[in-house]
PAVOVO-112714 format. One line per field, with one value per residue: z negated, x, y negated of N, C-alpha, C in turn. Coordinates in steps of 0.2 Angstrom, whole numbers, plus 5000, padded with zeros to 4 digits. Layout:
! residues N
nc3 = (Z, ...)
nc1 = (X, ...)
nc2 = (Y, ...)
cac3 = (Z, ...)
cac1 = (X, ...)
cac2 = (Y, ...)
cc3 = (Z, ...)
cc1 = (X, ...)
cc2 = (Y, ...)
! end
This chain:
! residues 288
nc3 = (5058, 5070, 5075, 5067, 5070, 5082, 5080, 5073, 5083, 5091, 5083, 5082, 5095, 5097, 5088, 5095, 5103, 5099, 5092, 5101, 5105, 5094, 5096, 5097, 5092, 5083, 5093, 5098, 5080, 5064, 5056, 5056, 5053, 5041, 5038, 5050, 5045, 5033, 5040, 5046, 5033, 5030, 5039, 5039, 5026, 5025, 5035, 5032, 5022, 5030, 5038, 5029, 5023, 5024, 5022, 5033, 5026, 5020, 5028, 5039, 5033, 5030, 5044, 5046, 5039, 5043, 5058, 5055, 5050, 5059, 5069, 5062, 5061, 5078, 5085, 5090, 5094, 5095, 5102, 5109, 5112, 5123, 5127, 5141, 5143, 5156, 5160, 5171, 5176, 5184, 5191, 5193, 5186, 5176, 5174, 5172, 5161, 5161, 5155, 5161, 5159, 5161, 5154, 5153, 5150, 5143, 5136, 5126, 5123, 5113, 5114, 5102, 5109, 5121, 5133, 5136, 5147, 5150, 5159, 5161, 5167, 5160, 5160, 5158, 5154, 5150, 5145, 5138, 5131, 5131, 5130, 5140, 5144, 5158, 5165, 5177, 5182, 5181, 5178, 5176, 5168, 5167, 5158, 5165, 5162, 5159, 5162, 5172, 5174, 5171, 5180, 5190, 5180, 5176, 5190, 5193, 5180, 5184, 5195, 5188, 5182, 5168, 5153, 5140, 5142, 5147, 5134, 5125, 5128, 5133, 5120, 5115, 5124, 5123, 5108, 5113, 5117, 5105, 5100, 5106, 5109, 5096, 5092, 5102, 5096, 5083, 5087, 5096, 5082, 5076, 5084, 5087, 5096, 5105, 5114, 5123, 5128, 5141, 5145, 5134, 5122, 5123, 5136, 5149, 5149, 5143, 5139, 5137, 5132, 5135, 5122, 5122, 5135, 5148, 5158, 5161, 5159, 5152, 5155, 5149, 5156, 5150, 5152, 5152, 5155, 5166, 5165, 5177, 5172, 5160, 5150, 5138, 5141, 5137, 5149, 5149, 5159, 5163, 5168, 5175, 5175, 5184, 5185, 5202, 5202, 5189, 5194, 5204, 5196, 5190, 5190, 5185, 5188, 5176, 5175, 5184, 5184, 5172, 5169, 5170, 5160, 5149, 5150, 5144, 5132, 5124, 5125, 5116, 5104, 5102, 5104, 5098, 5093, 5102, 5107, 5099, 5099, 5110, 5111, 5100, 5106, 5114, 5112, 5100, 5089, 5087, 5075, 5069)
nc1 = (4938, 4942, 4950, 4959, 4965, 4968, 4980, 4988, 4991, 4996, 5009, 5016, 5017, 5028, 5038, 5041, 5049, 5061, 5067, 5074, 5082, 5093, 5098, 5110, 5127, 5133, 5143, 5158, 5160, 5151, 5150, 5134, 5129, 5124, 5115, 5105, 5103, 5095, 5084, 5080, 5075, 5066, 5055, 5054, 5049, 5040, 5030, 5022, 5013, 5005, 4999, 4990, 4983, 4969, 4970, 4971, 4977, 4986, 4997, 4998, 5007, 5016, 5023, 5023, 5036, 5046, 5045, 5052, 5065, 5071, 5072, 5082, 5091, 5095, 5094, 5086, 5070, 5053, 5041, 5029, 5014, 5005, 4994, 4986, 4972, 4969, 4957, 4963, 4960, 4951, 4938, 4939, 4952, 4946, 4940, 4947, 4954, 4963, 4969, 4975, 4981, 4985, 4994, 4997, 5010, 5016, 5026, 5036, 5051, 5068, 5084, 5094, 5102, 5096, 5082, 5067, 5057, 5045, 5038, 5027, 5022, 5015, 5013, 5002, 5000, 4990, 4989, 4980, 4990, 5002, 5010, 5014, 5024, 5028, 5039, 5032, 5033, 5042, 5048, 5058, 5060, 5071, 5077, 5085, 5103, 5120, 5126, 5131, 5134, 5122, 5112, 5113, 5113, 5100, 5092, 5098, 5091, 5078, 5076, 5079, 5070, 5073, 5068, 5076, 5088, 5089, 5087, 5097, 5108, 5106, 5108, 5121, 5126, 5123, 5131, 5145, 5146, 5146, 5156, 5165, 5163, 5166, 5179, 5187, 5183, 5189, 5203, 5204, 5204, 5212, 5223, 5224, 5231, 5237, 5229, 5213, 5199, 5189, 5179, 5168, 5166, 5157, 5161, 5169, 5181, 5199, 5213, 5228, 5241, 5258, 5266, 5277, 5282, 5275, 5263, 5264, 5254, 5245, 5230, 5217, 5206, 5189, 5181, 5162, 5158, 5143, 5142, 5137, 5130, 5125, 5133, 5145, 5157, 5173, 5183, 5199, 5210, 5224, 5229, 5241, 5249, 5260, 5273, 5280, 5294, 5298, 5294, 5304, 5314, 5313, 5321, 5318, 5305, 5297, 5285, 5278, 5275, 5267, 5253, 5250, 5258, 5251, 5240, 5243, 5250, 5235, 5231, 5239, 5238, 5225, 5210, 5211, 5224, 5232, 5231, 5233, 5248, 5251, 5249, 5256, 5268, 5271, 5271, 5280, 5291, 5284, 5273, 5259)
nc2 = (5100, 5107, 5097, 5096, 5109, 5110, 5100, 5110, 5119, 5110, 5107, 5117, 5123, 5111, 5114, 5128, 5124, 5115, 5124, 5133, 5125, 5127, 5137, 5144, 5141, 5124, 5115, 5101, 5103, 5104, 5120, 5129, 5140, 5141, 5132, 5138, 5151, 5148, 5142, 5154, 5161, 5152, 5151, 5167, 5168, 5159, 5165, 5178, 5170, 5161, 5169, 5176, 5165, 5153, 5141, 5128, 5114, 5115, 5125, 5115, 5107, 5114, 5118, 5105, 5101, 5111, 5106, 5093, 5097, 5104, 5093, 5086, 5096, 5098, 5085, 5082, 5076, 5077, 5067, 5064, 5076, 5087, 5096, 5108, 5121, 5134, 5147, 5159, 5174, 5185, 5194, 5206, 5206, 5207, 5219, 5227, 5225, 5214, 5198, 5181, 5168, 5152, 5139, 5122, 5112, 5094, 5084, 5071, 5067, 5063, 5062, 5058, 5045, 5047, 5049, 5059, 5066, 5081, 5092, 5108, 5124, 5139, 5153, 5167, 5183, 5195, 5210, 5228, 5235, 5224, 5206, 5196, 5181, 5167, 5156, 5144, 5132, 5119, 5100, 5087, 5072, 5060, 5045, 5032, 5032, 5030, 5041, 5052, 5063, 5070, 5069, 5081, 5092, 5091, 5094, 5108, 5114, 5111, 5118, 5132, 5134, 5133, 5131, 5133, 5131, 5118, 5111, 5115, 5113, 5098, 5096, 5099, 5090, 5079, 5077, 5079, 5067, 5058, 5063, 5059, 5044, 5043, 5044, 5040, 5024, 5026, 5025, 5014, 5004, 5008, 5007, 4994, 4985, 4990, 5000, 4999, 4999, 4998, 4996, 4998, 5009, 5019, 5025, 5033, 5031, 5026, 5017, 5016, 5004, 5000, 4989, 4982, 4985, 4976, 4980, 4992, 5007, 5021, 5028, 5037, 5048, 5054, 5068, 5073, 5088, 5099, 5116, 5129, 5139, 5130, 5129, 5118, 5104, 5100, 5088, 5081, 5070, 5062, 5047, 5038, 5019, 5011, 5001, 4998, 4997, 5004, 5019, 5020, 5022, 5032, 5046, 5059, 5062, 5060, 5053, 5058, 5071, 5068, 5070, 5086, 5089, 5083, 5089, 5103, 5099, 5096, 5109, 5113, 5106, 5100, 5089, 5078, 5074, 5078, 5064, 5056, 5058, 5055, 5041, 5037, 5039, 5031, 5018, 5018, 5010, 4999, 4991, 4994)
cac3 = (5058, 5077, 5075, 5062, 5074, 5087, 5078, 5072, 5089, 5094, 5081, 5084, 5101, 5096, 5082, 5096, 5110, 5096, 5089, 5108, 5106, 5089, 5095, 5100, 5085, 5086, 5098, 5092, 5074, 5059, 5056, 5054, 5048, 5033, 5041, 5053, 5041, 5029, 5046, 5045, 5028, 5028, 5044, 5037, 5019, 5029, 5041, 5029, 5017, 5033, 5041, 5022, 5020, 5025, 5022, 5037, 5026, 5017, 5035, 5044, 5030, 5032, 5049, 5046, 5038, 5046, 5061, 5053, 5046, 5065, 5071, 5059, 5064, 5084, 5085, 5096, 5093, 5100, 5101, 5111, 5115, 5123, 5132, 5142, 5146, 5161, 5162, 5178, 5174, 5191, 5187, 5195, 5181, 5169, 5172, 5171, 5153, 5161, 5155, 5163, 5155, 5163, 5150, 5156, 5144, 5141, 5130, 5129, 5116, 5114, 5109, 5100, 5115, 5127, 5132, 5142, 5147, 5152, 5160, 5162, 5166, 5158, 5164, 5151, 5156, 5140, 5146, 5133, 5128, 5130, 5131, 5143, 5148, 5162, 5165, 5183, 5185, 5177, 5181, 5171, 5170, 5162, 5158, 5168, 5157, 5161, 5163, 5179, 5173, 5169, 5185, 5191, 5175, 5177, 5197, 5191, 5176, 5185, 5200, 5186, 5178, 5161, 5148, 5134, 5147, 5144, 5125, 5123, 5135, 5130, 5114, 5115, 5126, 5116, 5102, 5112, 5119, 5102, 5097, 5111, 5104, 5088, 5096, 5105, 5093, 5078, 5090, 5096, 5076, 5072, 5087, 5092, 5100, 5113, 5113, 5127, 5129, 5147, 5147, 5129, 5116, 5124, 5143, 5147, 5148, 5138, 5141, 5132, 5135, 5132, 5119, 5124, 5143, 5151, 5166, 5159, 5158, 5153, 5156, 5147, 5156, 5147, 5156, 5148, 5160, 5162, 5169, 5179, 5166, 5155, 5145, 5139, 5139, 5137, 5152, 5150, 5160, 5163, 5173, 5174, 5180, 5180, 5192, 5207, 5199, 5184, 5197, 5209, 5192, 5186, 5194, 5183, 5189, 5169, 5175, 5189, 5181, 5164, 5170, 5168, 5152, 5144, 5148, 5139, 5125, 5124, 5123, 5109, 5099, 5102, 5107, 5093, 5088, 5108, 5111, 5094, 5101, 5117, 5110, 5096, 5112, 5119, 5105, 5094, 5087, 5087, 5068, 5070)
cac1 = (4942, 4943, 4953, 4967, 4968, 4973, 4987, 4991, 4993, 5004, 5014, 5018, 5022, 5034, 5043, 5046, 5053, 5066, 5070, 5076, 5089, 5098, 5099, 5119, 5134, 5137, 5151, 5160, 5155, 5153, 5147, 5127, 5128, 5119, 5109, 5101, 5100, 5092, 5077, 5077, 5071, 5061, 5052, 5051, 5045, 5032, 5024, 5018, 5008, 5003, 4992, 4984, 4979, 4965, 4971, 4974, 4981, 4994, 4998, 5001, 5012, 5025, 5024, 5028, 5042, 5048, 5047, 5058, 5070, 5072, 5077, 5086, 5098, 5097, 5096, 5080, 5062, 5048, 5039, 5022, 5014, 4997, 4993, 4977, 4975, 4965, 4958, 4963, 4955, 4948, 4933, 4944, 4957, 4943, 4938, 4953, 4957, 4969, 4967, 4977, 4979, 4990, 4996, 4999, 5012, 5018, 5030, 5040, 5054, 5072, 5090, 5099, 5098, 5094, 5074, 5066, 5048, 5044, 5028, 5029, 5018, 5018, 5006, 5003, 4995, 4989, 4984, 4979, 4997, 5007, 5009, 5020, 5022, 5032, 5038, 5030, 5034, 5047, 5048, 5061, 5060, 5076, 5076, 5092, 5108, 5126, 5128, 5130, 5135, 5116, 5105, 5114, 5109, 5091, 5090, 5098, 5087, 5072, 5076, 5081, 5061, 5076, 5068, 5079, 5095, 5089, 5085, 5101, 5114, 5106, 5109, 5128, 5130, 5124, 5136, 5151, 5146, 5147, 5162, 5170, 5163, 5169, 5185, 5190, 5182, 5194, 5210, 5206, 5202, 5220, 5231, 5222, 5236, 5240, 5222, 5208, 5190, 5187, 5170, 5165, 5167, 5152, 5162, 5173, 5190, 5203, 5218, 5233, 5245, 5264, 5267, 5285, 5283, 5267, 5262, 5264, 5249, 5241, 5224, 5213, 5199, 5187, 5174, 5160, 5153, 5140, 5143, 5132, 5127, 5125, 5140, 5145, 5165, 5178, 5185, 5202, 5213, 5230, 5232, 5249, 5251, 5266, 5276, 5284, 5301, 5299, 5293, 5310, 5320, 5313, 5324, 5318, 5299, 5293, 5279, 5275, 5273, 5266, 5245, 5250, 5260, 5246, 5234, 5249, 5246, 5230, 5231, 5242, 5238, 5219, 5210, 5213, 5229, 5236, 5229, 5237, 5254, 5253, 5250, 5262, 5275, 5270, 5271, 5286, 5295, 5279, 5269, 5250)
cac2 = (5106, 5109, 5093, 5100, 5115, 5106, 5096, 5112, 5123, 5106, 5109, 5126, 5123, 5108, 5119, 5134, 5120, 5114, 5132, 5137, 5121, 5129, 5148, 5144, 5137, 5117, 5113, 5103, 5100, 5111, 5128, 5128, 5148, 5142, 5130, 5144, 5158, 5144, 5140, 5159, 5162, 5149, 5155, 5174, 5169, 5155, 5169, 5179, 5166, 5156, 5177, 5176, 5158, 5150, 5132, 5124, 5108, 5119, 5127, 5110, 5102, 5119, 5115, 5095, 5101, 5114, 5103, 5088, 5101, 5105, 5088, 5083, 5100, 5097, 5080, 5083, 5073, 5076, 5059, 5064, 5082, 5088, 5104, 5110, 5128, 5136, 5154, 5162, 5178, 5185, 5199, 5211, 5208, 5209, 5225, 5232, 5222, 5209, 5193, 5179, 5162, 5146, 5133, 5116, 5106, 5088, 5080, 5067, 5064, 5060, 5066, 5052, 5038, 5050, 5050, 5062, 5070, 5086, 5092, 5115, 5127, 5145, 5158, 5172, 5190, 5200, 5219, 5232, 5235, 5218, 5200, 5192, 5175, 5164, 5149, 5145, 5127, 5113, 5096, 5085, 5065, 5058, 5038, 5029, 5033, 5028, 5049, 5055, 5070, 5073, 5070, 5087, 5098, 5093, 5096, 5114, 5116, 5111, 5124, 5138, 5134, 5135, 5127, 5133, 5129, 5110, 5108, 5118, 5110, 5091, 5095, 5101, 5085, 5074, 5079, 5077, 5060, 5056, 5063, 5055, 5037, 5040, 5046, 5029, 5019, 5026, 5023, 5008, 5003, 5012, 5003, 4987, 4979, 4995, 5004, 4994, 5001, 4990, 4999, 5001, 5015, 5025, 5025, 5039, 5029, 5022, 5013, 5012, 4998, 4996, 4979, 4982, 4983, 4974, 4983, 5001, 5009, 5026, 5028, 5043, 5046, 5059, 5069, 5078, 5093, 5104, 5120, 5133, 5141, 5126, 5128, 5111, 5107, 5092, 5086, 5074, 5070, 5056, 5045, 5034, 5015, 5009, 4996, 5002, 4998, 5010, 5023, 5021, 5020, 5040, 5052, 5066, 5062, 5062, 5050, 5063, 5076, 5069, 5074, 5090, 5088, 5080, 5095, 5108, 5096, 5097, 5118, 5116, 5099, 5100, 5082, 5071, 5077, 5075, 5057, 5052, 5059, 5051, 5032, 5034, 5041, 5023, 5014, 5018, 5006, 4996, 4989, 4996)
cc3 = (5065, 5078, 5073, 5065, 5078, 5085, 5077, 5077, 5092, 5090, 5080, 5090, 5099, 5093, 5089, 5102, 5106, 5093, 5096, 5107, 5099, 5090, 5096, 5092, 5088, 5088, 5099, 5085, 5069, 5061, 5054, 5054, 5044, 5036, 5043, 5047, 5035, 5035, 5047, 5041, 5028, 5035, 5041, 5030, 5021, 5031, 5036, 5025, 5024, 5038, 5037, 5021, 5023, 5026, 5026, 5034, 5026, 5025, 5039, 5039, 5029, 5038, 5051, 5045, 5040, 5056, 5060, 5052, 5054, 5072, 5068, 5062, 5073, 5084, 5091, 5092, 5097, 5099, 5101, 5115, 5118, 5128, 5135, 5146, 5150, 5161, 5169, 5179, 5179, 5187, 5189, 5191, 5175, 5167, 5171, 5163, 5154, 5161, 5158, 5162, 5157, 5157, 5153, 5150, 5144, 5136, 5132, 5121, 5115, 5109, 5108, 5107, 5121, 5129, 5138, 5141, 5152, 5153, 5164, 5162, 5164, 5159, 5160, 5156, 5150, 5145, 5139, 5127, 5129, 5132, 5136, 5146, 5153, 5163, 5173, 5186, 5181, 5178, 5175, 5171, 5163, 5164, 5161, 5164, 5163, 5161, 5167, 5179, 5172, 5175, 5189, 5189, 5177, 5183, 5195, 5187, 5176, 5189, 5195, 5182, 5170, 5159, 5140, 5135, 5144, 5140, 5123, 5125, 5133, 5125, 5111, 5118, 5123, 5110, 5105, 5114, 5113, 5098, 5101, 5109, 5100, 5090, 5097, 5099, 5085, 5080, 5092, 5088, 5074, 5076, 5092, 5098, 5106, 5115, 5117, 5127, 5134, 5147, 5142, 5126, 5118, 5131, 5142, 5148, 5145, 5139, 5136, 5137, 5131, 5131, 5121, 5132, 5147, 5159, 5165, 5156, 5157, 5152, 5156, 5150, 5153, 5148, 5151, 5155, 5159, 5166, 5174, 5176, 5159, 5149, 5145, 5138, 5144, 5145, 5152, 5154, 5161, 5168, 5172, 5180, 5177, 5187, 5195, 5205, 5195, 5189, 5202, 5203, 5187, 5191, 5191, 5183, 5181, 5173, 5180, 5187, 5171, 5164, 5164, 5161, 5146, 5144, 5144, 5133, 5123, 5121, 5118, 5102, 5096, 5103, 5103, 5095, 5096, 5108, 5104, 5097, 5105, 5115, 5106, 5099, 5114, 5115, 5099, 5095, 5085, 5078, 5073, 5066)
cc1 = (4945, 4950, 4960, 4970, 4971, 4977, 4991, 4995, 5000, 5010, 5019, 5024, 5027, 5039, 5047, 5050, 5060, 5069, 5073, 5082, 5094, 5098, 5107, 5123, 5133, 5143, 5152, 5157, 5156, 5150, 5140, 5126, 5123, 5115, 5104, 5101, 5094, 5085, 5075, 5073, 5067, 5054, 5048, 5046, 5035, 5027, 5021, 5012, 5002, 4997, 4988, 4980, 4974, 4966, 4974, 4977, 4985, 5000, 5002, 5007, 5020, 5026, 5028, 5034, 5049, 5052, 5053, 5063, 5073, 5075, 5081, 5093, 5099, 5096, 5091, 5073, 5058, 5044, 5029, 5022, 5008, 4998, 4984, 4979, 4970, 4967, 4957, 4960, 4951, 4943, 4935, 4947, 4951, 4940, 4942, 4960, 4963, 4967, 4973, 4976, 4986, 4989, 5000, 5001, 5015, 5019, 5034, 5044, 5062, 5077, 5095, 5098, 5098, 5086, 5073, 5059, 5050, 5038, 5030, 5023, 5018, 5012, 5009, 5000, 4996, 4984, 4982, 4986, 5004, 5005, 5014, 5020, 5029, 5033, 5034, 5032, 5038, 5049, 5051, 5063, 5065, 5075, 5085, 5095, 5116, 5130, 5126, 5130, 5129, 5112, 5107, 5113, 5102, 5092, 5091, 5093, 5080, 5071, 5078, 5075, 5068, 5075, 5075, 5088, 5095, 5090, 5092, 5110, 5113, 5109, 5117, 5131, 5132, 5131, 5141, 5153, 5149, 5150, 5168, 5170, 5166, 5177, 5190, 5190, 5188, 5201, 5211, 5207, 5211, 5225, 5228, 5224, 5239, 5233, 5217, 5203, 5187, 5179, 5166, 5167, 5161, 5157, 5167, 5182, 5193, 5209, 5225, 5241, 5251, 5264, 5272, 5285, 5276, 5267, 5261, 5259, 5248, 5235, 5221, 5206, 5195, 5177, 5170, 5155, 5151, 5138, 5137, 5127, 5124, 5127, 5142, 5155, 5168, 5181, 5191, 5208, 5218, 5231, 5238, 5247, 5255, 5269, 5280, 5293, 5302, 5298, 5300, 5314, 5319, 5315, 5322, 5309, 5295, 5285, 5275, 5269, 5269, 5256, 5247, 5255, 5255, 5241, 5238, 5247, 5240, 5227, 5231, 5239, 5230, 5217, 5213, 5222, 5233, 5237, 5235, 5244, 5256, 5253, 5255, 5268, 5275, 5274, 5276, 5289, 5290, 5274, 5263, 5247)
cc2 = (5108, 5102, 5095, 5106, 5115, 5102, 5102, 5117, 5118, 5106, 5111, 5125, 5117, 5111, 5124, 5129, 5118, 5121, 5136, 5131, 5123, 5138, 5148, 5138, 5130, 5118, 5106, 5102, 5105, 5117, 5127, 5135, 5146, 5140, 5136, 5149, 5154, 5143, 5150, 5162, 5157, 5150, 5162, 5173, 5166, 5162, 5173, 5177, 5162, 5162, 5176, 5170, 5156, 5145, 5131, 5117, 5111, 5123, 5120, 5105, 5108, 5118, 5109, 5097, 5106, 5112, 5095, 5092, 5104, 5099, 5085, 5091, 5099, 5090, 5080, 5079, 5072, 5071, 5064, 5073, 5083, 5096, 5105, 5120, 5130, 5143, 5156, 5170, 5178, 5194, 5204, 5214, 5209, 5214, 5228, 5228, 5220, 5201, 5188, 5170, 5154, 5140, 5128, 5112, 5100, 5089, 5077, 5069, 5061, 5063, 5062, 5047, 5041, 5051, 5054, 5064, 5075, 5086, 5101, 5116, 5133, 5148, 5166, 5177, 5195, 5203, 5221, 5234, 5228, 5213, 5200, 5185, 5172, 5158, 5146, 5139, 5122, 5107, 5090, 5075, 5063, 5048, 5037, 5029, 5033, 5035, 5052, 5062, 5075, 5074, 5080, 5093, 5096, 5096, 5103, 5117, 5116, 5119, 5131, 5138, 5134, 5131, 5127, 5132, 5122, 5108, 5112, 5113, 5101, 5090, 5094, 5092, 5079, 5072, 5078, 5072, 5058, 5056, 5059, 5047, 5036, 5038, 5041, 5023, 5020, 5024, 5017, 5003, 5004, 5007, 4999, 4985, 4986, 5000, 4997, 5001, 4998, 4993, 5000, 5006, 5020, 5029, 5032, 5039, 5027, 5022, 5010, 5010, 4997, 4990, 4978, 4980, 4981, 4978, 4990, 5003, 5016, 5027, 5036, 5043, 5056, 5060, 5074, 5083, 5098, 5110, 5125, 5134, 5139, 5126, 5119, 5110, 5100, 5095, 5082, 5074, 5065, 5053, 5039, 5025, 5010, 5005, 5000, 5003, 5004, 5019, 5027, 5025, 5030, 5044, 5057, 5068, 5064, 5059, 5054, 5068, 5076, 5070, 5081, 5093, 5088, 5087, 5101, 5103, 5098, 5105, 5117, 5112, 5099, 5092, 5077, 5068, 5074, 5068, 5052, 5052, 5055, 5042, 5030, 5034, 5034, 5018, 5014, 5011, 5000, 4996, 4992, 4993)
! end
């Protein structure tokens, strides 16, 4: 029994560390309205049967599923969990009906081919009329990934104690890695013969190449950054390589000025919809 209560406390705690990564809309992606109002009622109708019941088996298997139903919408898995708790509790506080309780967490798990562990400390203080608890310590061990753009969020989200900044921010970013994958990997698929990937379909470049004029190059690179606040948000920008000749020969500086073209694009056309313009602008007159 003491056993099933401990799987069942860890489960809790996994369920609320993944319900802090879907409190915000996907970006990009669809609308998960239904989703979330759908993890609402099944929460609401849960809490009540799970005060009345007795049955820690029937308990742990709304749980199980409630935690699957919870990776499958953020793309979060917790692999491995454990916790120890220490009462702090000075006879002082306990005359005065303050109790004080530090909980020491670990977990490991992973967000699509992202792996990470965490290890937090949260320190509770439950008087006569409230609970409160805090985060007190954060400490974020990410596996080596080909994303620079991450050592800079943890160092931030360790120093901000922000756990729900982390699981939230990872989550976003993830997604738009893997919008940017698909991204490349549809263009190159669509315009072999002018479309290069020197880096792979996961990297953040792509290179499209005049079949008519060799040397003529435009080079998409596409950043994904993660703000103060841990906002997540495309980055692309153009860069032009083109032979010196072609560059003597633009007196009306198109190639100069075609960065900041391409971001006016972008405003209007939205990412897809630009990148397709730009390779078909290359590429006219060109079979695909």
């Amino acid at each position: 029994m003491d056993a099933r209560r401990a799987e069942v406390r860890a489960l809790e705690a996994e369920i609320a560390a993944l319900r802090r990564a879907c409190e915000e809309p996907r970006t990009p992606g669809e609308d998960t309205s239904r989703a979330r109002k759908s993890l609402q009622e099944i929460h609401q109708s849960d809490s009540g049967e799970w005060a009345a019941s007795k049955d820690l088996r029937g308990h742990l298997g709304h749980l199980e599923s409630e935690l699957l139903f919870l990776s499958t919408l953020t793309g979060i898995n917790i692999i491995n969990y454990s916790m120890k708790t220490e009462d702090l509790t000075s006879t002082e506080n306990t005359e005065k009906s303050i109790k004080k309780v530090l909980q020491r967490h670990r977990l490991s798990g992973n967000c699509h081919m992202i792996t990470f562990q965490l290890e937090f400390q949260i320190l509770e203080i439950q008087n006569k009329e409230s609970l409160s608890s805090v985060i007190t310590d954060l400490n974020i061990i990410m596996e080596p990934t080909e994303y620079s753009e991450l050592s800079e969020f943890v160092s931030r989200a360790e120093d901000r104690r922000d756990l729900l900044m982390f699981f939230r921010s990872l989550h976003f970013f993830v997604e738009w890695c893997e919008y940017r994958k698909c991204t490349f990997e549809h263009f190159k698929e669509k315009y072999s013969e002018a479309v290069r990937l020197p880096e792979g379909a996961a990297s953040s470049c792509m290179v499209v190449q005049s079949p008519r004029q060799p040397g003529f190059e435009l080079v998409i690179v596409w950043r994904i950054q993660i703000d103060e606040e841990g906002k997540v948000l495309p980055k692309l920008d153009l860069l032009t390589k083109v032979p010196q000749q072609a560059l003597e020969l633009d007196k009306n500086r198109v190639l100069e000025t075609a960065p900041l073209g391409f971001r006016a694009l972008l405003g209007v056309l939205g990412i897809e919809a630009a990148l397709e313009s730009l390779i078909t602008s290359l590429c006219v007159g060109e079979n695909h």
